[in-house]
Structure formats: structure tokens, C-alpha cells
N, C-alpha and C positions, 0 to 999 in steps of 0.2 A: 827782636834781636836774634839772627842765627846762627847761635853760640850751641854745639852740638855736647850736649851732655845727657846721662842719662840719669843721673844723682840727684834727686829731691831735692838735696841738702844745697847742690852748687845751684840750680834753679833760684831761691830763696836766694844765694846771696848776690847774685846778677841783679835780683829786684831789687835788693838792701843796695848796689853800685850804680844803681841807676837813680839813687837819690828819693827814691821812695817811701826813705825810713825802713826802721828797723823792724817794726809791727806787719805785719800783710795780712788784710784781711781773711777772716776764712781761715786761716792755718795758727797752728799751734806749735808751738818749741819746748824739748825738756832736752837736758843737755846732762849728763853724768861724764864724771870722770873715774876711770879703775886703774891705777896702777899707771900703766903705759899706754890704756887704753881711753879711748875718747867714743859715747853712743853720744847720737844725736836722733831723738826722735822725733821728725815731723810728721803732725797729722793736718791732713787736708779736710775740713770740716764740710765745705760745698761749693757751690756756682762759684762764690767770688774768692775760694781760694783756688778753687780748678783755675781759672782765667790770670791769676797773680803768677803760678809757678809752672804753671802746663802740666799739672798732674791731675789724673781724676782721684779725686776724694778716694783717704783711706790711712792707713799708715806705713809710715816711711822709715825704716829703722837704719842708723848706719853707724858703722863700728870705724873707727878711724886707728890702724896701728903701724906705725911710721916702722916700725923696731920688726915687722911682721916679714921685713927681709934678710933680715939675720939668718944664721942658721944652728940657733941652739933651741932644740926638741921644747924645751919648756915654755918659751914662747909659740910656737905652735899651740899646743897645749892650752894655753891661756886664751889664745884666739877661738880656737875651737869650739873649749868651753863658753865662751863668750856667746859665741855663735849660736851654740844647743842653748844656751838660759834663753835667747831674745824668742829664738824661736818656738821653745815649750810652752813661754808664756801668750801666742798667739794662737797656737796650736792646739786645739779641742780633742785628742785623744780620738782619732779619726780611726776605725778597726780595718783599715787599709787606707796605705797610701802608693799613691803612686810620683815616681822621681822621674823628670825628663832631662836627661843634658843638649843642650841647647847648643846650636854649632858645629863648625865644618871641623873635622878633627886632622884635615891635610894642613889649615893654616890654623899655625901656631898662636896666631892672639886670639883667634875665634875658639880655639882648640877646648878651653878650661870645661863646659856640660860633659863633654864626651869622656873625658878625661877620669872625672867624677865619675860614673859610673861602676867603674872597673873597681872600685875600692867600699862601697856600700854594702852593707849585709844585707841584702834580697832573701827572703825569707817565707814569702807566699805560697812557694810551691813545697817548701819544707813542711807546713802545717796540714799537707795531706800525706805526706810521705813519711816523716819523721816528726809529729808532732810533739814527742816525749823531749828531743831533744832544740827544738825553740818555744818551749812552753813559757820562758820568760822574756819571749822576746816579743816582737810586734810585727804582724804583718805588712811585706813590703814589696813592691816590686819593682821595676828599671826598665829603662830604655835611653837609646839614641838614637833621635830620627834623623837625623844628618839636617839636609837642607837642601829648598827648592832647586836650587843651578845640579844638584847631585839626585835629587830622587823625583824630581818632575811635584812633586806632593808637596802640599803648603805642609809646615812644622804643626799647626793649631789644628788640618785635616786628621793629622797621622794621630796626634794625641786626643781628638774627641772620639775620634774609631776606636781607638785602643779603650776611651772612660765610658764607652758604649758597651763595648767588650768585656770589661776587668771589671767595670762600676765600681772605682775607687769610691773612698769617701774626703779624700784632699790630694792637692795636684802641687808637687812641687818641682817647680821648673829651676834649672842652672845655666845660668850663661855670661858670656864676655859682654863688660857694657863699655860704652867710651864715656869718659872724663874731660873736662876744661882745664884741670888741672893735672901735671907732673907727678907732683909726688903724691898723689891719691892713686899712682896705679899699682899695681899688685899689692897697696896698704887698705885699701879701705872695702868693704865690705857691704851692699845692701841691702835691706830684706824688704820686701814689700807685699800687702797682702791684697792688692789692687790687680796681681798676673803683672802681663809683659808683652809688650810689642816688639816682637823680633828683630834687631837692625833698627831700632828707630835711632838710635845714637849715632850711629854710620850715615846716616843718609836713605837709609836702602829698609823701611818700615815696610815690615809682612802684616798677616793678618794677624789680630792680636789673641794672647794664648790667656783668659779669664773665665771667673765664673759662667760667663755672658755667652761665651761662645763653646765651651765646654761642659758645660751643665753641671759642674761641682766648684768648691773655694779654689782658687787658685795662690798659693805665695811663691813669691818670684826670689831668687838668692842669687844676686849679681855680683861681680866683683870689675871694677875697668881696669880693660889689658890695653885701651889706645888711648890719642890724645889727637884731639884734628890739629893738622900745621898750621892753620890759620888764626887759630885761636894761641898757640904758643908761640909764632908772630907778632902778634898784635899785645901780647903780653909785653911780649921782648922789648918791644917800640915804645912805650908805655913807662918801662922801666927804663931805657935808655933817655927819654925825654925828662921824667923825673931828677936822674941824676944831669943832665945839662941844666938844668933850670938851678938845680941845687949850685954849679960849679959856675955858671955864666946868667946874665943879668941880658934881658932886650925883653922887646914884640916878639919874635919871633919865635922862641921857646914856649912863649907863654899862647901864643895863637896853635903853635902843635900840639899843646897839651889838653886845649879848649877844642882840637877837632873832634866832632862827632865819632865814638866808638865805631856805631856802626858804617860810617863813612871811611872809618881807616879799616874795617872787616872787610869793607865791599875794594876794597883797593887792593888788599893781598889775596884776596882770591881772584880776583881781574891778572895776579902775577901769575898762578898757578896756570898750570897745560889745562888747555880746552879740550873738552870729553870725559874727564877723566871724575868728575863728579867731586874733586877736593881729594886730598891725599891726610890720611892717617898715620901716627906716630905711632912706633911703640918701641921699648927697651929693645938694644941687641942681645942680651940674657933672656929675651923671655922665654925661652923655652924652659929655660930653669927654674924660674920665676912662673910659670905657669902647672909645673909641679909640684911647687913648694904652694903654692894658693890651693890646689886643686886638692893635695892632703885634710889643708886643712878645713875645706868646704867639708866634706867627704868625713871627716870627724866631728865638725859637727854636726851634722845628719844624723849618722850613726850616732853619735849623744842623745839628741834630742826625740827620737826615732824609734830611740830603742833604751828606755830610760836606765833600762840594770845591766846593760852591755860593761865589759870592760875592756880595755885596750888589748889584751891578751886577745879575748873573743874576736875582738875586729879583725887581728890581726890572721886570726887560720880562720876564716871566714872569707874578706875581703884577700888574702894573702897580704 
């Protein structure tokens, strides 16, 4: 099925729609709820979970916050928070790390890695310079390497050169992922300590940014800022079918309903313009919507990061 998402979580439940049961081999589920908040953490155990949900083995954390579009500070806050605990507790207390943001910063849904940078306490060069005054903080350093069509340079080149160079002891990557679903984007949040395939959500998969290929851990903190039109199509159609069938009686409601998923996917992308590789969704807001996510990425880093920091310090630090 090429249902384009990047979320662990929506993988699992295409397998759970495809009539496979609720179980999948190989993977595992723990689900908490906080507040207004919903974690969902899958882990991929091996071979036959790899093969069930197209992830390689690992863990898959995601934070689901419907409310994380509002715009009152304390739910930021809570997210954030949210963000730093998931993170600490995978996070081995690394005596440098280093942070990539991921993405083109001229287009706005790809925008969010780059974004993120500008607002982290970077502190690496401080502990030769000014050691008395980050003695309570943690080594950290930044970049944005843009992206291949802009720097000719693969994303996973620029950052093994740089962990050759720096010889972090953990890599954390930030970028825009795409979604199957609506309202998962600029709500929900994933962490994965598996790295990241640059674009594999779009269509347009780089070389991929992991241990494997960069010689240190790799965790990846995405958030989806798209949705492919094909799949919010066939949603639609789906949902339109259901309610005829609810309101009207025949074969023929019930024969649309029985058509093969992926046979109604391959029909609306047959509608779509040729060349053009499928066309991507995202909010008319995002640019706002891509500031308000990118805070709160950006906080909790800075939490998690930098465990005795306070919002003050962030603030004439990061500005």
C-alpha cells in the first residue's frame, strides 16, 4: 500500500485497516494518557516487525496534542515538557551533542529543522571561552545544512563530515515529516532513536542520517507539516461512501465500498498532473503553525539538553 507517511504510529494502524488484527508481529504498544496529551510508544522488536510496519527496529515515541494549536504559553509548556521527559529518558547523558535541523528554510512546511536552530542554547564553544559561566549547562552544538537541490551536498555527507570533525557523542536530527492524516499535523510530535531518512515521506528519500552511516546514535524529532492529496482523497471518498450506504440501500454502494483501497489510491493519482511526482497538502497558516511547533521542538531540547536550564536562561541565550 503507497499510503505516504512518516509516523510509526499511522504505519501500525494501515496494518490494523487492512484487516490484519490488532497484534503485529515483532512490534510492541504502550499507550499513556497525560492530561490533554496522548504518548504512543511503538517498538519494533525485528525482521517481522520491520516487514509489518516499514520501520527498522527500534523505538518509536509520539506525542499526540490536538490543543498544541491554541495559542496559550502553558500548553506549549506542557508539550515541551513532554518532549524533554521522552527524550531524557532515551538519552544517555552524551558529554556533547550535536543538533541538525533538517530542511529547506525558503519552503515553509519543510522550514521547521532550520527554524529550530536559532532558538537552542549552543554552548560548545562557551566551555573554552566562558567556562564559569555554562558550568551548569551541557555541551552543545548546531547547524543547518540546508539541502541537496541548494548545496549540491547530500544532508547525511555534511553531518558525518561535521561528526568526524566535532566527534559528537549523540546526533539529534529535526525535520518536517508528512502524515496520512489532517489533524496530526502541526499536533503530533515523533521521536525515534532509529535516525531518519530525509524526504522519504514526500516521495523524494535521501541518504539516510543514522548510526550506520554516521558513526554515532542517531534520534530523530519530527513533527508532519504535510498530508499527500491522494490519501486525503481517498479518505474523503471512503467517508462519502459510508454515509450513502448509511442514507441509501442497493449493490452499488455496497460494491464502492468493497473496492479495493489500493485500487481507488491508484485511480486518484491516475487524476493527478503527470510529472509532477503527487502533490502535497499543508495548512494555509503554516507559517504560523510552523513557529509555534518549532518553539516548542526548540524547548524541549533545551529541557532535555540542558537539564538545570530555566526559561529565563533560554530566553537571553536563545533570544
Amino acid at each position: 500500500m503507497n499510503i505516504r507517511t512518516d509516523l510509526a504510529l499511522e504505519s501500525a494502524e494501515l496494518y490494523w485497516e487492512m484487516g490484519e488484527g490488532h497484534e503485529i508481529p515483532g512490534v510492541s504498544f504502550e499507550e499513556e494518557e497525560k492530561e490533554a496529551v496522548r504518548i504512543t510508544r511503538v517498538r519494533v522488536l525485528g525482521e517481522e516487525g520491520e516487514k509489518a510496519v516499514g520501520k527498522p527496529r527500534g523505538n518509536y515515541i509520539t506525542i499526540e496534542m490536538p490543543s498544541l494549536l491554541e495559542s496559550e504559553s502553558e500548553i506549549f509548556l506542557q508539550a515541551a515538557r513532554c518532549l524533554s521527559n521522552e527524550l531524557t529518558a532515551i538519552i544517555k547523558k552524551p558529554k556533547l551533542t550535536l543538533v541538525a535541523g533538517l530542511g529547506n528554510s525558503e519552503i515553509t512546511p519543510d522550514s521547521l529543522g532550520p527554524k529550530v536552530i536559532p532558538r537552542l542554547v549552543v554552548t560548545r564553544h562557551l566551555f573554552t571561552h566562558m567556562p564559569d559561566a555554562v558550568s551548569h549547562l551541557s555541551p552543545v552544538c548546531a547547524l543547518a545544512p540546508g539541502v541537496l537541490g541548494v548545496t549540491g551536498i547530500e544532508t547525511g555527507e555534511i553531518i558525518k563530515g561535521v561528526c568526524e570533525r566535532v566527534r559528537p557523542d549523540l546526533v539529534i536530527v529535526v525535520d518536517a515529516l508528512a502524515s496520512r492524516k489532517t489533524e496530526r499535523v502541526s499536533t503530533t510530535i515523533q521521536i525515534a532513536d532509529t535516525g531518519i531518512s530525509p524526504g522519504s515521506g514526500v516521495g523524494n528519500k535521501r541518504k539516510a542520517v543514522n548510526q550506520e552511516t554516521v558513526g554515532v546514535p542517531v534520534i530523530a524529532v519530527g513533527v508532519p507539516m504535510v498530508v499527500d492529496a491522494a490519501t486525503i482523497a481517498n479518505d474523503t471518498i471512503d467517508l462519502v461512501i459510508d454515509t450513502l450506504i448509511k442514507e441509501a440501500e442497493g449493490d452499488f454502494y455496497t460494491m464502492l465500498q468493497n473496492l479495493d483501497r489500493e485500487e481507488k489510491h491508484a485511480l486518484i493519482r491516475a487524476s493527478l498532473p503527470k510529472g509532477m511526482g503527487g502533490m502535497m497538502v499543508t495548512p494555509k497558516d503554516i507559517d504560523t503553525l510552523s513557529d509555534k511547533i518549532a518553539h516548542v521542538i526548540s524547548m524541549g531540547l533545551n529541557f532535555a539538553l540542558h537539564p538545570h536550564i530555566t526559561e529565563e536562561e533560554i530566553a537571553s541565550f536563545a533570544g
